[in-house]
C-alpha positions in Angstrom: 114.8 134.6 127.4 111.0 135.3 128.8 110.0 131.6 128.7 106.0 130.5 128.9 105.9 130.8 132.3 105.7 127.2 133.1 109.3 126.8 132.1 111.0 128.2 135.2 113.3 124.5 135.7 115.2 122.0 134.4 113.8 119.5 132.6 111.0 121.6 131.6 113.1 124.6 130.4 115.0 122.6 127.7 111.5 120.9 127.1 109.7 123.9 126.1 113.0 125.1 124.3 113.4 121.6 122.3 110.1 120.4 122.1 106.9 121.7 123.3 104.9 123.0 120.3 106.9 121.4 117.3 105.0 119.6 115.3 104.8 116.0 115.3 104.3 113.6 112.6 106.1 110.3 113.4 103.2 107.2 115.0 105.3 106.6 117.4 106.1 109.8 119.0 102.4 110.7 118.6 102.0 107.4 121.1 104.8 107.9 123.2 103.0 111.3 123.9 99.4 109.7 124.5 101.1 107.6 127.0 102.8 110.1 128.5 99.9 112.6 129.0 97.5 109.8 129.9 99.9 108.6 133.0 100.3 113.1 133.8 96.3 113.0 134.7 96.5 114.6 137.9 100.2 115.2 138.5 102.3 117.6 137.2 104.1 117.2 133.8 107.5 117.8 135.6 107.1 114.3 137.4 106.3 112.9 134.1 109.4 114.9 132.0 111.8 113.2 134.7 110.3 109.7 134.4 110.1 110.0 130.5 113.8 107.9 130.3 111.8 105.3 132.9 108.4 105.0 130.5 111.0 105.2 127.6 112.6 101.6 129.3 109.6 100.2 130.7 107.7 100.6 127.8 110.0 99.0 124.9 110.9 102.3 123.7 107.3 102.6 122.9 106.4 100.7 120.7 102.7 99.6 120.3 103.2 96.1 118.8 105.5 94.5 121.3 103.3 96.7 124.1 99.8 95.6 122.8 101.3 91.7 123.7 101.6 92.5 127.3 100.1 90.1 129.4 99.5 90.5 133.3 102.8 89.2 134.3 104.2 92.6 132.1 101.4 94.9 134.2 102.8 93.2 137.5 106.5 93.9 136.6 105.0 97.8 135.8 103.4 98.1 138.8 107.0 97.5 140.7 108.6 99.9 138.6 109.6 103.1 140.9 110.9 104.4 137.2 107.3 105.1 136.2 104.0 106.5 137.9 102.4 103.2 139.1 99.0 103.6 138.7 97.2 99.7 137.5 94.3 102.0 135.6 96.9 103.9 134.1 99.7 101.0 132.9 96.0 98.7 131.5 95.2 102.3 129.7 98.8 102.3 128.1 98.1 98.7 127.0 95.0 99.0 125.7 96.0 102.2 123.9 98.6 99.9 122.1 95.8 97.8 120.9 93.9 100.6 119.8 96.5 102.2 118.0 97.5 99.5 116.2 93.4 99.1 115.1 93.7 102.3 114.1 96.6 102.2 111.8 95.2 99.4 110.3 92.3 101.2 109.5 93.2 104.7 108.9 97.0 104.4 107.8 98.5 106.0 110.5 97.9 107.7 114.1 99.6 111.0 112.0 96.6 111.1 109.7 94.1 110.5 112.2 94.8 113.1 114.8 96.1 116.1 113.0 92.6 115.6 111.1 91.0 117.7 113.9 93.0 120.7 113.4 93.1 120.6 109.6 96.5 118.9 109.0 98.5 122.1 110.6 99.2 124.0 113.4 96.4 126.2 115.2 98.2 129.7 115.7 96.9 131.1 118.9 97.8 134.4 120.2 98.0 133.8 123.9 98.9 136.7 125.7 98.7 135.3 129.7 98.5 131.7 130.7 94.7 132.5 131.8 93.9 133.2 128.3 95.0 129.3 127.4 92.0 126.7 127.7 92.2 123.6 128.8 90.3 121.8 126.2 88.7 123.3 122.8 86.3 121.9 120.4 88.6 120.2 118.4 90.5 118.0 121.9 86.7 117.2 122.7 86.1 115.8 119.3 89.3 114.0 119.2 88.2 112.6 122.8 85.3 111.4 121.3 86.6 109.6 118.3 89.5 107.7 120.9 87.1 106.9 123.2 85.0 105.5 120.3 88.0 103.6 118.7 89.1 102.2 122.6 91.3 104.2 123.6 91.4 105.3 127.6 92.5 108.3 129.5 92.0 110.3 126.9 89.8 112.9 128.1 89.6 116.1 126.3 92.1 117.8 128.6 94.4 115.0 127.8 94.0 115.5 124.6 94.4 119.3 124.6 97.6 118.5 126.2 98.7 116.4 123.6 97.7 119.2 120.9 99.8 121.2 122.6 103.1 119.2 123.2 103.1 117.7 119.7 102.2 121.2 118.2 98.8 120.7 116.6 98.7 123.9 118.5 100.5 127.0 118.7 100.5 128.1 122.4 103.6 129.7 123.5 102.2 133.3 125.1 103.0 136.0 121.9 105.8 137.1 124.4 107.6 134.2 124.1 110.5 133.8 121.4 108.8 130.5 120.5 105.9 131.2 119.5 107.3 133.1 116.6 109.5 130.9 115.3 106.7 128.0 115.8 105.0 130.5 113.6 106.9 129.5 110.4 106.7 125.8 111.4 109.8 123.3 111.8 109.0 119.0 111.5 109.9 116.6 114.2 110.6 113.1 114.0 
């Protein structure tokens, strides 16, 4: 199969096979995501696809509520997880982001609503055609940068948010030559 060719090993071959590019519309994978590509700023996703079971643990299976009511004694047992990257900016930006998101929700009705706003409520289709061609941030990851940043949220930089537009398939960009990107083209859900 002529993979994206950032797909070359396991876990990031049934990643892109499974995952990367299906659309997401459940809250908490959107923030299980944000986590994720907030604590992959500067490393490489493949260290973050091995720990995801770790952050997964660590990080009560995700879920905002019981993470926004982490206190420092839950950062200190964070910061001696070997499971997860332990990075103090990074673990007080997951908490925060917890607290945010929950603001959100409460304001907007969910985190679903809110983000897939900047691309129209479905899938960009790009037509990649090399890896060069992909960007790293567009002008809808810099205005959904701007509206986190504005509503709290941290490490959420418009690359990160790019990244997160592309993993939870707000955008299309498998490379044309990739078996993916047509049958992203027709659009399945994920949960």
């Amino acid at each position: 199969m002529p993979r994206c060719p950032w797909a070359t090993t396991e876990p990031a071959i049934t990643y892109h096979d499974e995952e990367w590019g299906v659309p997401v519309h459940n809250d908490r994978t959107l923030f299980e995501f944000l986590i994720l590509e907030g604590a992959q700023a500067g490393l490489s996703w493949i260290t973050i696809l091995k720990k995801r079971k770790n952050y997964r643990k660590a990080f009560d299976g995700f879920r905002a509520e019981k993470i926004a009511r982490y206190r420092a004694r839950d950062l200190q047992r964070l910061l001696r997880d070997s499971g997860i990257v332990r990075n103090r900016l990074k673990i007080a930006a997951a908490i925060e982001n917890a607290r945010a998101f929950l603001a959100l929700r409460e304001e907007v009705g969910s985190f679903d609503t809110c983000l897939w706003s900047f691309v129209g409520g479905k899938p960009i289709q790009n037509r990649w055609r090399s890896m060069a061609d992909v960007p790293a941030r567009t002008a809808e990851s810099d205005a959904m940068s701007r509206d986190l940043v504005q509503r709290g949220f941290k490490f959420v930089g418009s690359t990160i948010c790019y990244a997160l537009m592309q993993a939870t398939g707000m955008v299309n960009d498998h490379l044309v030559t990739c078996p993916r990107h047509a049958e992203l083209s027709g659009v399945r859900r994920r949960k």
